[in-house]
C-alpha positions as CSV (number, residue, x, y, z in Angstrom):
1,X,7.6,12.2,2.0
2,X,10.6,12.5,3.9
3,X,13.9,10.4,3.3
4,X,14.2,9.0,6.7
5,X,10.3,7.3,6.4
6,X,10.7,5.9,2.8
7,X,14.1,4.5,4.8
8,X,12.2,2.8,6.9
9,X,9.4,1.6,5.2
10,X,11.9,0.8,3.0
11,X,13.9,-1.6,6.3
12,X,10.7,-2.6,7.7
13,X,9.3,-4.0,4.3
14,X,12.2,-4.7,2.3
15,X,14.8,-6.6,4.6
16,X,12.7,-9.3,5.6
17,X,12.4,-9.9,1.4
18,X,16.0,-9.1,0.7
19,X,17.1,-11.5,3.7
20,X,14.8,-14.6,2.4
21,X,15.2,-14.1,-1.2
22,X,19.0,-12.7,-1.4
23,X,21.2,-13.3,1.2
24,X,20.2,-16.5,3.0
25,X,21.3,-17.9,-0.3
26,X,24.6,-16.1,-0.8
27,X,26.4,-18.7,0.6
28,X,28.6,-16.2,2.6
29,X,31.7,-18.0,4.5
30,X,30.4,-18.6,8.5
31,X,26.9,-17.2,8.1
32,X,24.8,-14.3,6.6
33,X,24.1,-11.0,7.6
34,X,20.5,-9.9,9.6
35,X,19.3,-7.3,7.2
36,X,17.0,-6.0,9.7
37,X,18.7,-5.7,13.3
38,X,21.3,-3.5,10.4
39,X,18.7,-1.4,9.0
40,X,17.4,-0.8,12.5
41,X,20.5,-0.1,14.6
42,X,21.7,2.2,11.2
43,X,18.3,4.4,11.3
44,X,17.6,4.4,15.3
45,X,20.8,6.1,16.0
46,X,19.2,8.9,13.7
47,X,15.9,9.3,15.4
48,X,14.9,9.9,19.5
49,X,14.6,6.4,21.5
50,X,10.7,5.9,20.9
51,X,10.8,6.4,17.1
52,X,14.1,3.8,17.3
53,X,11.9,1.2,19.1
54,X,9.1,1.5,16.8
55,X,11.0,1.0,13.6
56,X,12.6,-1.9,15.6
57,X,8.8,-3.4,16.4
58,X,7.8,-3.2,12.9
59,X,10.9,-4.2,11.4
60,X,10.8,-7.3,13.6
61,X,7.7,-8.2,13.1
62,X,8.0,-8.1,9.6
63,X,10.3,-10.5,10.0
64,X,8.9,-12.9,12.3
65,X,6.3,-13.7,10.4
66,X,8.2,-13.7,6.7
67,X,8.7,-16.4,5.2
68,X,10.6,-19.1,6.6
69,X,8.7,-17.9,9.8
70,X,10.1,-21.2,11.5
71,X,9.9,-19.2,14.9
72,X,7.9,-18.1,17.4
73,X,6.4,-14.6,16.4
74,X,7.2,-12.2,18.4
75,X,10.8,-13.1,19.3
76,X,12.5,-11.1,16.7
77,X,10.1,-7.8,17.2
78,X,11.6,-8.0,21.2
79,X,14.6,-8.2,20.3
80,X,14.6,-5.5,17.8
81,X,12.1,-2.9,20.0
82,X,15.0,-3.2,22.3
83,X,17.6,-2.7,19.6
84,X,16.2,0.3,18.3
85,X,15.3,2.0,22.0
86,X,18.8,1.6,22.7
87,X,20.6,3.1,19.6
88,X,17.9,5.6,19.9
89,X,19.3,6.6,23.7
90,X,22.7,7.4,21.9
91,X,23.5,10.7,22.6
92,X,22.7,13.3,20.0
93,X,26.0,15.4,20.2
94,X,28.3,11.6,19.9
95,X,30.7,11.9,17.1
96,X,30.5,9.2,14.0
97,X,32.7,6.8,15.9
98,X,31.3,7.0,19.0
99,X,27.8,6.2,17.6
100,X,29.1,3.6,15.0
101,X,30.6,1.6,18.0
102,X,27.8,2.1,20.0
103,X,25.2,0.7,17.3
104,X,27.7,-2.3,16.5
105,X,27.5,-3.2,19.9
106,X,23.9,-3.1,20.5
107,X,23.6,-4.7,17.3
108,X,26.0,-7.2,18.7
109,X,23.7,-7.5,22.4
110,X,21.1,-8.1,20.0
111,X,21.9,-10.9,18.0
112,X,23.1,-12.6,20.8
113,X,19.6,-12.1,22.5
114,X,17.8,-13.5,19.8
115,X,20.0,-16.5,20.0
116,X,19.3,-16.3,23.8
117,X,15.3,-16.2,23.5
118,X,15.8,-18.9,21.0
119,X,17.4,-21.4,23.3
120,X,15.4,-20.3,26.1
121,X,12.2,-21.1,24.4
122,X,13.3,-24.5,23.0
123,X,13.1,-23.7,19.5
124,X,14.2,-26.1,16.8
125,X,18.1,-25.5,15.2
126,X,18.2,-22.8,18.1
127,X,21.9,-24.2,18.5
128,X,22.3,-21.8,14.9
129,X,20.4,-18.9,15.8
130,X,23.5,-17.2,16.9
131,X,26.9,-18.8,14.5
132,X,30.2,-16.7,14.7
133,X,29.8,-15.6,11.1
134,X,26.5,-14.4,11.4
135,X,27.2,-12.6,14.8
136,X,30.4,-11.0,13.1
137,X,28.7,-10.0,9.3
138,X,26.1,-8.5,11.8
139,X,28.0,-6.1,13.9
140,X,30.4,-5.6,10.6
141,X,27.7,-4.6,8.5
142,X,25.9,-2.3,11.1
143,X,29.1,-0.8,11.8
144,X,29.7,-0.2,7.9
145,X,26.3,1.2,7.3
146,X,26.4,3.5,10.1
147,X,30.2,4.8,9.6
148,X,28.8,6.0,6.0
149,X,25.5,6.8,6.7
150,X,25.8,9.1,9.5
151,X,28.5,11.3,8.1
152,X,26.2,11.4,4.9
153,X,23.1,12.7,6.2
154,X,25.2,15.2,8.1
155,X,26.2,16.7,5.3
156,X,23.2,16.4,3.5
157,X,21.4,18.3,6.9
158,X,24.2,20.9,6.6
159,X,23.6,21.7,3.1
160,X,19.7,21.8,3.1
161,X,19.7,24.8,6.2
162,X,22.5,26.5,4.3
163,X,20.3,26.5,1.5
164,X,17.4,27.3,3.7
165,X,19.2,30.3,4.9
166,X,20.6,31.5,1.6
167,X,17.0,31.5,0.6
168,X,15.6,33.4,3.4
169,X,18.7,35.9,3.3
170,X,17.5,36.6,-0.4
171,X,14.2,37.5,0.4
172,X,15.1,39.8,2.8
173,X,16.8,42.0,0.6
């Protein structure tokens, strides 16, 4: 199986369980991070725009219905389709810092539009959806994942065709 989809079966099925069990309990000043807009914006940027909103469907469903699903479903796979369609539409030839700014941004548009759907749809402690800490452990923590990530897997890509074409050079000789 590839790395990329044991990464995201791996987001889609394990961040929704990491956020309930692990970090909503951390007790992290101002908020917690969202495990899953992270582990969406850090692997869309990788992939084309329809493979991004996918992963950000599944990944937010996942979550919607989780436990403490204390939401509408639905609301969080929107936002995170979205999410991932957009850090998907990051151009291919961007430089790390061009696409880590671009994901902590989207990843910043879409916290605040889950906080926005919340409100809009009257749900209860909607007024928290979106706190300051949360909003900035977010965009932090995409930002973080995607500035290592991305350089990582470049390398990694770099080395496996070198290796591909040190293999194919010796069986030409």
């Amino acid at each position: 199986m590839r790395p990329f989809v044991l990464a995201a079966v791996a987001v889609v099925l394990l961040a929704p369980v990491l956020q309930a069990a692990v970090v909503n309990r951390l007790g992290l000043p101002g908020g917690f991070p969202d495990l899953a807009v992270i582990g969406v914006c850090s692997l869309a940027v990788l992939t084309r725009p329809q493979v991004g909103a996918l992963l950000g469907f599944a990944a937010g469903l996942a979550t919607d219905i989780a436990p403490p699903a204390d939401h509408s479903i639905g609301r969080h796979a929107l936002v995170l389709c979205l999410a991932g369609l957009l850090c998907g539409k990051i151009p291919r030839d961007a430089g790390v810092g061009t696409r880590t700014a671009a994901a902590a941004l989207i990843a910043l548009g879409a916290t605040l539009l889950d906080a926005a759907v919340a409100v809009l749809t009257g749900e209860r402690g909607s007024h928290l959806a979106a706190s300051p800490g949360q909003v900035a452990w977010t965009v932090l923590g995409t930002a973080a994942v995607v500035g290592v990530l991305f350089p990582l897997l470049r390398e990694l890509r770099r080395r496996r065709r070198s290796r591909r074409w040190y293999h194919l050079s010796r069986r030409v000789r």
